[in-house]
VEXDREN-2710 file (C-alpha; in Angstrom, 1 decimal):
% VEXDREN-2710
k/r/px/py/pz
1/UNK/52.1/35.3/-39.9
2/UNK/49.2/34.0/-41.9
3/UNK/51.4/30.9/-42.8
4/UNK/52.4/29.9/-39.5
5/UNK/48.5/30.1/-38.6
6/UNK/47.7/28.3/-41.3
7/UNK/50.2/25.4/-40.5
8/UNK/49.3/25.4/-36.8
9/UNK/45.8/24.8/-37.9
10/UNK/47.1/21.7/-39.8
11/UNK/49.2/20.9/-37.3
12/UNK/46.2/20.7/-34.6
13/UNK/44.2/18.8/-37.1
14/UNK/46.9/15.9/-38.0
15/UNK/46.6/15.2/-34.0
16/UNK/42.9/15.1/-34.0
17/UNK/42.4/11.2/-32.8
18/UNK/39.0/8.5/-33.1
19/UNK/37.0/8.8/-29.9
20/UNK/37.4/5.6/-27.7
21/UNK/34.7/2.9/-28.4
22/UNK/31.8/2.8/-25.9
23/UNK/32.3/-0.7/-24.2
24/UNK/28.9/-2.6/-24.1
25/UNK/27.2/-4.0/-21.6
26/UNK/27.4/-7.4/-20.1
27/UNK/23.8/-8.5/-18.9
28/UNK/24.2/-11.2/-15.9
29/UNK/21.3/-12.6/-14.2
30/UNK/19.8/-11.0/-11.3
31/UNK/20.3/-12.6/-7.6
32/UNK/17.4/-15.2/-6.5
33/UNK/17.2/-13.6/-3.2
34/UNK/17.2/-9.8/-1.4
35/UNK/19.9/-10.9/0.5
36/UNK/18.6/-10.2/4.1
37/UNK/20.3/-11.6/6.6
38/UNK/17.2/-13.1/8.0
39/UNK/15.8/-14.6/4.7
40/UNK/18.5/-14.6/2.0
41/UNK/16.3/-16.3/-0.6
42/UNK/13.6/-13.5/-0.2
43/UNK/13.0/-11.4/-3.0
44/UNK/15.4/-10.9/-5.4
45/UNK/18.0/-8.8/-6.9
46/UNK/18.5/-7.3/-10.3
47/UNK/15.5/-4.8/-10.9
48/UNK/13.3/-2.6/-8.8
49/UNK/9.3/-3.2/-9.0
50/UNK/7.2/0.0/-9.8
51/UNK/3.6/-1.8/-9.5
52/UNK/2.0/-4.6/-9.6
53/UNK/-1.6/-4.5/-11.5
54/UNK/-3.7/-8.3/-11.0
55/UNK/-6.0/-9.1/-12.7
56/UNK/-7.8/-12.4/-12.0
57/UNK/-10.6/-14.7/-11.5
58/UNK/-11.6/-17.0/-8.4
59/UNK/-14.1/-19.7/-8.5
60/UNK/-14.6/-20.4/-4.9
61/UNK/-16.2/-23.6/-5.8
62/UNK/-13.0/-25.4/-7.4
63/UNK/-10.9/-23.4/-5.6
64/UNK/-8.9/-22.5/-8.4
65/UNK/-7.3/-18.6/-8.8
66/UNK/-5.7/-17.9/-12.6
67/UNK/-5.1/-14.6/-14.5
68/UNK/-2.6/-12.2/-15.7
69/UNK/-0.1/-10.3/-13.6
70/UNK/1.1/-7.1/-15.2
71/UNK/4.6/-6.2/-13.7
72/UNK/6.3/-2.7/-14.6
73/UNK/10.0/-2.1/-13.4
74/UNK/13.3/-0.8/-13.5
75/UNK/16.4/-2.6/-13.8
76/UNK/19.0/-2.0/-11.2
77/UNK/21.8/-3.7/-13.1
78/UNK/22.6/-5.0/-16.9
79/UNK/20.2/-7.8/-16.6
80/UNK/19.9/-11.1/-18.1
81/UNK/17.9/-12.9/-16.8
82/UNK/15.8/-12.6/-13.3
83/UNK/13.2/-14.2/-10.8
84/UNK/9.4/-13.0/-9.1
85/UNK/9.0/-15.2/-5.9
86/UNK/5.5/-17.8/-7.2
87/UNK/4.7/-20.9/-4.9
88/UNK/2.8/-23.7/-6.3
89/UNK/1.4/-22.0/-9.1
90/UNK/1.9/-22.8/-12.7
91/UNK/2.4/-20.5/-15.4
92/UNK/1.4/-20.6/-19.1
93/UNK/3.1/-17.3/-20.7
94/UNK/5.2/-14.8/-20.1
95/UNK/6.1/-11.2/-22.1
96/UNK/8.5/-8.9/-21.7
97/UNK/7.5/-5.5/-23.3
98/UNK/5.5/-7.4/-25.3
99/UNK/8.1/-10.1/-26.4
100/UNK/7.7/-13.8/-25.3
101/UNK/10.1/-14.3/-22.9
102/UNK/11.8/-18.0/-21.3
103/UNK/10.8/-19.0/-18.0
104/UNK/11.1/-21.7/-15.7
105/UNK/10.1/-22.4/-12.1
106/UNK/12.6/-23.8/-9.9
107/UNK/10.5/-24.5/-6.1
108/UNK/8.9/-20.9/-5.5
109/UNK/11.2/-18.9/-8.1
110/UNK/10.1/-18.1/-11.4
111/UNK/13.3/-17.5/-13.8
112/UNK/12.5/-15.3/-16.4
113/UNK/14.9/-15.0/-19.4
114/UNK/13.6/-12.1/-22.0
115/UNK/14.1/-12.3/-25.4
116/UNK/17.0/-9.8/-25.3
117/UNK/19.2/-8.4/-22.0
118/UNK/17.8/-5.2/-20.3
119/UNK/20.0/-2.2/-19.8
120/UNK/20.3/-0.6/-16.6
121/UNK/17.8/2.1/-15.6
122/UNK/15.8/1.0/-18.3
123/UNK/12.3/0.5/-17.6
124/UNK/10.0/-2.6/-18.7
125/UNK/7.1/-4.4/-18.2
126/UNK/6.5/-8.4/-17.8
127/UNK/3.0/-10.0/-18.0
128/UNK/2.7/-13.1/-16.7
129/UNK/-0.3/-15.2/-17.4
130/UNK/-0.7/-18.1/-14.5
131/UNK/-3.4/-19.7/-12.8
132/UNK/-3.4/-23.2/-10.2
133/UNK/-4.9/-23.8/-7.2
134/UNK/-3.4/-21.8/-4.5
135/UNK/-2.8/-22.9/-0.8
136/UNK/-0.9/-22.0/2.1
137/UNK/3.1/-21.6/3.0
138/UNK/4.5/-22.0/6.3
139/UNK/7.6/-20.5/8.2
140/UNK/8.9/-20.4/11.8
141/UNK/8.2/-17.4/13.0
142/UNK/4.3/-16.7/12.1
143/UNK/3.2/-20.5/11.3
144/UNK/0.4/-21.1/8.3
145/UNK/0.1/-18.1/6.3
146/UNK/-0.4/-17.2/2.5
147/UNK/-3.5/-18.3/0.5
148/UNK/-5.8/-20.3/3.3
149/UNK/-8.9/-21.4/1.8
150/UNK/-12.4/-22.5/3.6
151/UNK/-13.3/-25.6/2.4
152/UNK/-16.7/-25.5/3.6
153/UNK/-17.7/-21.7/1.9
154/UNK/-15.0/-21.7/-0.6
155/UNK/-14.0/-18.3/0.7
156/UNK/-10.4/-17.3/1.2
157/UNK/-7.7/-15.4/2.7
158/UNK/-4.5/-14.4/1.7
159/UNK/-2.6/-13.1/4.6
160/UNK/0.5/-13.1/6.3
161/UNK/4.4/-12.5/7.4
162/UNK/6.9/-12.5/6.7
163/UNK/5.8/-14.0/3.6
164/UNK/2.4/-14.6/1.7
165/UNK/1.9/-12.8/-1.7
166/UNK/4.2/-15.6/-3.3
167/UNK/1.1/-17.8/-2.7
168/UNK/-1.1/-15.8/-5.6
169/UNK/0.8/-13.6/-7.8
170/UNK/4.6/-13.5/-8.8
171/UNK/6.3/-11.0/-6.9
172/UNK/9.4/-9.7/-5.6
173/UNK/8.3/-10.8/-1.9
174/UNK/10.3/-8.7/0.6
175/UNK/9.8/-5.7/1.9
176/UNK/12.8/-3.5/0.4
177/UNK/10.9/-3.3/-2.5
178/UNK/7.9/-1.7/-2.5
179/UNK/5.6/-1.1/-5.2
180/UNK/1.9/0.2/-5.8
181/UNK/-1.1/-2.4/-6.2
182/UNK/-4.2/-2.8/-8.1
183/UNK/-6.4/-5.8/-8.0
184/UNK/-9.4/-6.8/-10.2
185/UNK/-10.9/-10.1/-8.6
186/UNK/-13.9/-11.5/-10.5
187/UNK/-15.8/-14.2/-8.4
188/UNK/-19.3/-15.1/-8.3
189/UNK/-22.4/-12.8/-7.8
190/UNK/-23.0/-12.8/-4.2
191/UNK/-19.5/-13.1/-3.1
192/UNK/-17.2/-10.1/-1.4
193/UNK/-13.9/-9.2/-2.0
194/UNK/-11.9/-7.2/0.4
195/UNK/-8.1/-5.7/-0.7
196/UNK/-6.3/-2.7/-0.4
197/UNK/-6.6/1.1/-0.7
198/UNK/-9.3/2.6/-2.5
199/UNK/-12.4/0.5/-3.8
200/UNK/-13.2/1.0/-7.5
201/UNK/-16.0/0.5/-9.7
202/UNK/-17.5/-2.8/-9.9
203/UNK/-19.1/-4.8/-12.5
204/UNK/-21.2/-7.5/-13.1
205/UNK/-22.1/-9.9/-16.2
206/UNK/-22.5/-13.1/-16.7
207/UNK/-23.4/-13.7/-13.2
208/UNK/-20.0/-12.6/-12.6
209/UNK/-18.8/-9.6/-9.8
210/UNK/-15.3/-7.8/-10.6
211/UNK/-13.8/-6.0/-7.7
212/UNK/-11.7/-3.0/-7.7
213/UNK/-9.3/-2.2/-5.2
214/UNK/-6.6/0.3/-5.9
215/UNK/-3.6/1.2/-3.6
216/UNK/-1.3/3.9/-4.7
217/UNK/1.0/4.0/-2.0
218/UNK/4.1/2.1/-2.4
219/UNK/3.9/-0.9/-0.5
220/UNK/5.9/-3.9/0.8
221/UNK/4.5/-7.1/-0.5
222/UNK/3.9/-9.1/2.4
223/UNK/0.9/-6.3/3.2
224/UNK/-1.1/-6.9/0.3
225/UNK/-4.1/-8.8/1.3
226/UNK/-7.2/-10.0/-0.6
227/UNK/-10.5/-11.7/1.2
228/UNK/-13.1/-13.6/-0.2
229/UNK/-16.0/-14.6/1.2
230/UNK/-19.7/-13.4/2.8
231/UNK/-19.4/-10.1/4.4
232/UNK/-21.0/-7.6/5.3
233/UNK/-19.4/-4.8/3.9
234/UNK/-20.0/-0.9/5.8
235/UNK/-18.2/2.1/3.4
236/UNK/-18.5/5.3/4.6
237/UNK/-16.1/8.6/4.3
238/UNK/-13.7/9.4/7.5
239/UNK/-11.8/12.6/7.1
240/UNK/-12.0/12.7/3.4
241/UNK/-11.0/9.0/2.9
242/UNK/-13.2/5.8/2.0
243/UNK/-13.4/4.5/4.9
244/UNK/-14.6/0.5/4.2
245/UNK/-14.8/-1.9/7.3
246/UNK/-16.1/-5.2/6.7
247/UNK/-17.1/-8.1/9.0
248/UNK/-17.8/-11.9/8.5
249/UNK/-21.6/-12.8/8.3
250/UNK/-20.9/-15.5/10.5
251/UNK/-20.1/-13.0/13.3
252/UNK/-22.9/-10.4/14.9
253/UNK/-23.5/-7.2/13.2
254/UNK/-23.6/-5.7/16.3
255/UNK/-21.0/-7.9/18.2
256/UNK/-17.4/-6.8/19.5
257/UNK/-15.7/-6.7/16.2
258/UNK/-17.7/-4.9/14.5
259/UNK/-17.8/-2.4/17.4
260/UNK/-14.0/-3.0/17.7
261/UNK/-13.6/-1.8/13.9
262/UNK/-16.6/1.2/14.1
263/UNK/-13.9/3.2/15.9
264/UNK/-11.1/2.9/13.4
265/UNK/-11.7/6.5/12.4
266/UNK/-11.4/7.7/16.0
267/UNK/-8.6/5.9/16.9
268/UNK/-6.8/7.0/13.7
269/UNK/-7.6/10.9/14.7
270/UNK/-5.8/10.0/17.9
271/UNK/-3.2/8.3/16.3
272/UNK/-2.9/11.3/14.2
273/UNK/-2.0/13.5/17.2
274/UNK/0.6/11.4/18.1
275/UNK/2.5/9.8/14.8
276/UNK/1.4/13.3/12.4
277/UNK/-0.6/12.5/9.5
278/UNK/-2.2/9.5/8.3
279/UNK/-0.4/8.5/5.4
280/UNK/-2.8/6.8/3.5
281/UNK/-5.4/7.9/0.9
282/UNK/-7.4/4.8/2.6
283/UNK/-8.3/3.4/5.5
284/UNK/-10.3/0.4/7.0
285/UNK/-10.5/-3.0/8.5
286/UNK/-11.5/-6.7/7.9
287/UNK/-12.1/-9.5/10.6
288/UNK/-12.2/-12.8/9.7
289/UNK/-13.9/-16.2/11.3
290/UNK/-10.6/-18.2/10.1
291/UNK/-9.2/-20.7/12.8
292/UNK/-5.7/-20.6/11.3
293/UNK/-5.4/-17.0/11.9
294/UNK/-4.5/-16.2/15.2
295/UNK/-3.0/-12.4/14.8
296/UNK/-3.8/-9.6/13.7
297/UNK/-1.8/-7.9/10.8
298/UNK/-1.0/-4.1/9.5
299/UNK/-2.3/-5.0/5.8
300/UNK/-1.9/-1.7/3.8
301/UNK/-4.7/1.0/4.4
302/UNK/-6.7/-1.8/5.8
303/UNK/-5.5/-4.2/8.5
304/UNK/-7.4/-7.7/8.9
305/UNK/-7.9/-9.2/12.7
306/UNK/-8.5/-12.7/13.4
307/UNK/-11.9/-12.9/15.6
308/UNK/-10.0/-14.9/18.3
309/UNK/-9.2/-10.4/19.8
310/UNK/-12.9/-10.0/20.2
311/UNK/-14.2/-13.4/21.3
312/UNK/-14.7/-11.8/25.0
313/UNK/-15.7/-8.5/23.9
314/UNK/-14.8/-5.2/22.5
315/UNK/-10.8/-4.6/22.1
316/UNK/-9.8/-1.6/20.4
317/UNK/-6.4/-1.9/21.6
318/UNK/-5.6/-4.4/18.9
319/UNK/-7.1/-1.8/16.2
320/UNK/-5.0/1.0/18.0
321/UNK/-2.1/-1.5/17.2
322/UNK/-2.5/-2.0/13.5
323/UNK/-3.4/1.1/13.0
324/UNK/-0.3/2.4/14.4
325/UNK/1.5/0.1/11.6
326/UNK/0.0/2.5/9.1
327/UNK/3.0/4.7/10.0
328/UNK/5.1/2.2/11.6
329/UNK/5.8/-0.5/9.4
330/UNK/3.9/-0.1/6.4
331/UNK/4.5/3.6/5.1
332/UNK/7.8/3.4/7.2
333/UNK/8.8/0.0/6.1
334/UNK/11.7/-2.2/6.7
335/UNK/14.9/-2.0/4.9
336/UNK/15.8/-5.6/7.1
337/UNK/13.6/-8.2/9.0
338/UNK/15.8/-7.6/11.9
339/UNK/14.5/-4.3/12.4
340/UNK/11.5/-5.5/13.1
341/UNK/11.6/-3.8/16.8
342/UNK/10.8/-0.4/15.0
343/UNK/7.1/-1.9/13.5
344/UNK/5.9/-3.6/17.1
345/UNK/7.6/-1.5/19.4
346/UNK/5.8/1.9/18.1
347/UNK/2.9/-0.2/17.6
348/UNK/2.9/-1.7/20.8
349/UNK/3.3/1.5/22.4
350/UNK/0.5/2.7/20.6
351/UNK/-1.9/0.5/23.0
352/UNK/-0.4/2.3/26.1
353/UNK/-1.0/5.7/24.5
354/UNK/-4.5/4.6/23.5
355/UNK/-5.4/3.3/26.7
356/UNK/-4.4/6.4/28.7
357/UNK/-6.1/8.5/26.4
358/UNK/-8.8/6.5/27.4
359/UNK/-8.8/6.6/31.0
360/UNK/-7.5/3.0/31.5
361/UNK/-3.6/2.8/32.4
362/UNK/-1.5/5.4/31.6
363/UNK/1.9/4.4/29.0
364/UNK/4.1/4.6/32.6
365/UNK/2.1/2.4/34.7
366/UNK/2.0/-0.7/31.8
367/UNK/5.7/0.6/31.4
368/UNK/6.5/-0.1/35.1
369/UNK/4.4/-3.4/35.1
370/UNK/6.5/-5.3/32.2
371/UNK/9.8/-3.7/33.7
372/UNK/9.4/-4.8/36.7
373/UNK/8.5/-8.4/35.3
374/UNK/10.4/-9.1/31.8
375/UNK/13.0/-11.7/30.9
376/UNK/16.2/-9.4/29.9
377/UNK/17.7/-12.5/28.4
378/UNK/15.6/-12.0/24.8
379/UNK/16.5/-8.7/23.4
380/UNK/14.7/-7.3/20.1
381/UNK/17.6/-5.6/18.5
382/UNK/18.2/-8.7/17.2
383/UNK/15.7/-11.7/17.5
384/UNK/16.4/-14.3/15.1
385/UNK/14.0/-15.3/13.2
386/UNK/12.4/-17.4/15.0
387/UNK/11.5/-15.0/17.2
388/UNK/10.6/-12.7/14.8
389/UNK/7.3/-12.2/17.1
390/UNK/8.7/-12.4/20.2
391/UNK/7.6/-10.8/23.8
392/UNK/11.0/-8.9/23.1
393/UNK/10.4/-7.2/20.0
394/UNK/6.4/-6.2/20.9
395/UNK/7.0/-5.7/25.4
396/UNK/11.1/-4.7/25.1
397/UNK/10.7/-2.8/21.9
398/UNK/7.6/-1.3/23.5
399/UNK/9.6/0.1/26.8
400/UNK/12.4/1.3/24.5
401/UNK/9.8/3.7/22.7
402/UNK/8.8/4.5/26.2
403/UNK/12.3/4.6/27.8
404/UNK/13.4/6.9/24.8
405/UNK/10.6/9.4/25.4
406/UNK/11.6/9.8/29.2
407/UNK/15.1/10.4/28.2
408/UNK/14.4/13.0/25.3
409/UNK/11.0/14.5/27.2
410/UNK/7.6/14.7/25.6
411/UNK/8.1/17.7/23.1
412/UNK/11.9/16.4/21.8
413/UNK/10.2/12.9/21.5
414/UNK/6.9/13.4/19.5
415/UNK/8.6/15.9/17.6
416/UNK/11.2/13.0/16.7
417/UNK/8.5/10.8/16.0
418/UNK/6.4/13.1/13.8
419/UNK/9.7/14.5/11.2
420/UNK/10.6/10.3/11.3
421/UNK/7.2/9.7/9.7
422/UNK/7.5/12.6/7.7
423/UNK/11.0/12.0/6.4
424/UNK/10.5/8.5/5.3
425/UNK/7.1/8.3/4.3
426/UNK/6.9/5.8/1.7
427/UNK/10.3/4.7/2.3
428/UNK/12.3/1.8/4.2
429/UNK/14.3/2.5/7.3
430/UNK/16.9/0.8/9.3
431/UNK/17.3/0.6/13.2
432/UNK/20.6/2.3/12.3
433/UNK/18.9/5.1/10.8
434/UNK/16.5/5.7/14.0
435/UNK/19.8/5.9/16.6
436/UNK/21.3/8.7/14.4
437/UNK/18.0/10.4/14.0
438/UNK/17.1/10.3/18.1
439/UNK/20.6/11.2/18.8
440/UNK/20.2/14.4/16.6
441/UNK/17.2/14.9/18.5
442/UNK/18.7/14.6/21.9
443/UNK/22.0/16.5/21.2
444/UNK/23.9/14.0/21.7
445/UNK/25.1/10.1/20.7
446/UNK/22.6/7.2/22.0
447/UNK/24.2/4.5/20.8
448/UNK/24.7/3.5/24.2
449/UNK/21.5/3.8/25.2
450/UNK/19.8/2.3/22.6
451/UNK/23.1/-0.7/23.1
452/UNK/21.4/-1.5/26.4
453/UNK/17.9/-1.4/25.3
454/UNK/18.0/-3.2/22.3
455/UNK/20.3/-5.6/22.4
456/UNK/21.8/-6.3/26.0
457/UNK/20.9/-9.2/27.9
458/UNK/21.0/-8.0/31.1
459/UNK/18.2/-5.4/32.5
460/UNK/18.9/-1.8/31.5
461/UNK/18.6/1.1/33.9
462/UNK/15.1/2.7/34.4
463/UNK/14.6/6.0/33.0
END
């Protein structure tokens, strides 16, 4: 007995065997776009952005912008190489964790090659030092947009959409990927600066202001937003959040924007009743006196309006609009432009929520008005993009939000709309998503309803 033991335990050992070798990785480069259907070339592929943290220096004189980006990240894939979206600036170094790193700028990519490949789900951190003088970008959908400078103050802008933080800091520019933000802006003494999320401690030497504007929200890139410039700046607290409005001083103190943007915190509150809660540990707005900025647009925590929405008196209808995109757009984001129906069409019907609330026409009777009047032949669900901001998306995409509650009832419907918010705060969302999410809600498959409201071209039944 204890032989044949013995020899079994030989025998187990002789078959003993080398564990297989581990294969290693093969790094390729990531893509040089997101791959949306819309805008293939925006973004990029290859990594996923954790935060962007600017630090830089504008002399409004010159015009010129330069400083260091710090980038932190995850790779999504064996990675090579990869690109951050930068138009028209030039850069002068690059690290990756601390290691120079090859790049290159080919149009408004810059190709990135670190020293050594980066594994996937491994974390790292590129600094890019750049600097130029930055200018604007134009598409067909929105017009002039990114960096727009006044050549008579110096002051500046940096706004837009789909596209517009290319124009100052390298960036993976669409809005899958979103990413927290902090800015430190040094400019002259005298001279404002306006961003995102919560303001920070400034300093001053040298005859030299550094602003500080944090936003720790994830956010899509196209709603960061810095302006430069004379302002009058009013910072106050509104349900525990700085609130920080701030208003050309080319424009009244006491005009119709700056009565417009006083009520921010009320129409939020509203808002609130409506959407669930505000989802931002910020809040705000900026108008500016820029002729090339004709919109208004949902910048994170702090929207900016063009003065041409108050140049015949109050509207607070607009604010009720881009503060809507605080839940609609910018904490629920887009995983696709073509979604875009989901942003305007809750903001839109934000405005006829607002107005009832305020005694003016109830959401029904501006419902019944552009039904009985709209063009069926444009439909949202799918606009192209050059009609990104179409009357479909905003008026069509409006009626569905309306056409949707009168199917479900009001309590199905806001309670819909509230777990939506809820569920995908901080997140991105498709239109897909929304149809299984209603349908849950309403017991039973819309597809077809949201079929004829979103993308027919002939006029859908009224509810």
């Amino acid at each position: 007995m204890r032989v044949w033991k013995y020899g079994l335990v030989l025998l187990l050992a002789g078959c003993s065997s080398t564990p297989a070798p581990v294969p290693l990785p093969v790094f390729t480069p990531g893509a040089d776009g997101a791959g949306d259907p819309y805008y293939p070339k925006y973004g990029n592929g290859g990594y996923d952005v954790g935060g962007y943290d600017l630090a830089l220096r504008y002399d409004p004189s010159a015009g010129r912008l330069e400083g260091t980006a710090t980038i932190t990240a995850t790779a999504t894939q064996d990675l090579s190489r990869f690109n951050l979206d930068l138009d028209g600036l030039g850069v002068t170094k690059v690290t990756v964790d601390g290691t120079a790193a090859a790049s290159t700028t080919e149009a408004a990519e810059l190709v990135i090659t670190p020293a050594a490949g980066i594994p996937k789900g491994t974390g790292f951190t590129v600094v890019v030092d750049y600097g130029g003088t930055p200018g604007p970008t134009r598409n067909d959908t929105l017009g002039t947009s990114g960096w727009l400078r006044d050549g008579d103050s110096g002051g500046a802008v940096a706004l837009g959409q789909p596209e517009s933080a290319s124009t100052w800091f390298p960036v993976n520019d669409h809005p899958s990927d979103k990413a927290t933000f902090q800015l430190a802006m040094t400019v002259p003494d005298g001279v404002e600066v306006i961003s995102n999320g919560v303001p920070g401690p400034k300093e001053t030497a040298d005859g030299r202001t550094t602003w500080r504007w944090t936003e720790s929200s994830p956010m899509a890139s196209y709603l960061a937003t810095v302006v430069i410039g004379q302002y009058r700046i009013t910072e106050s607290t509104h349900a525990g959040r700085p609130m920080v409005i701030a208003v050309p001083e080319s424009m009244p103190a006491d005009g119709p924007a700056a009565e417009s943007l006083a009520r921010t915190g009320e129409i939020t509150d509203f808002l609130e009743t409506q959407f669930g809660p505000y989802p931002f540990a910020a809040n705000g707005g900026v108008v500016v006196d820029e002729e090339r900025i004709r919109y208004a647009l949902e910048t994170q925590s702090r929207p900016v309006y063009g003065n041409t929405f108050f140049l015949t008196g109050e509207n607070t209808g607009v604010v009720a609009h881009e503060l809507a995109h605080q839940w609609f757009g910018d904490s629920v984001a887009l995983a696709r432009w073509q979604d875009i129906w989901l942003n305007e069409g809750f903001a839109t019907y934000a405005e006829w929520l607002w107005s009832e609330h305020t005694g003016a026409q109830t959401a029904q009777q501006i419902f019944d008005r552009r039904y009985s009047g709209f063009n069926w032949s444009e439909a949202p669900g799918d606009p192209t993009p050059k009609r990104l901001f179409g009357n479909a998306v905003y008026q069509r995409g409006g009626m569905t939000v309306h056409a949707l509650r009168k199917t479900l009832g009001d309590e199905a419907f806001f309670e819909l709309v509230k777990s939506w918010t809820a569920e995908h705060r901080d997140g991105n969302v498709t239109t897909d998503q929304f149809i299984k999410a209603a349908s849950a809600a309403a017991g039973r498959d819309l597809t077809p309803f949201f079929n004829a409201w979103l993308t027919a071209t002939t006029k859908p039944p009224k509810p």
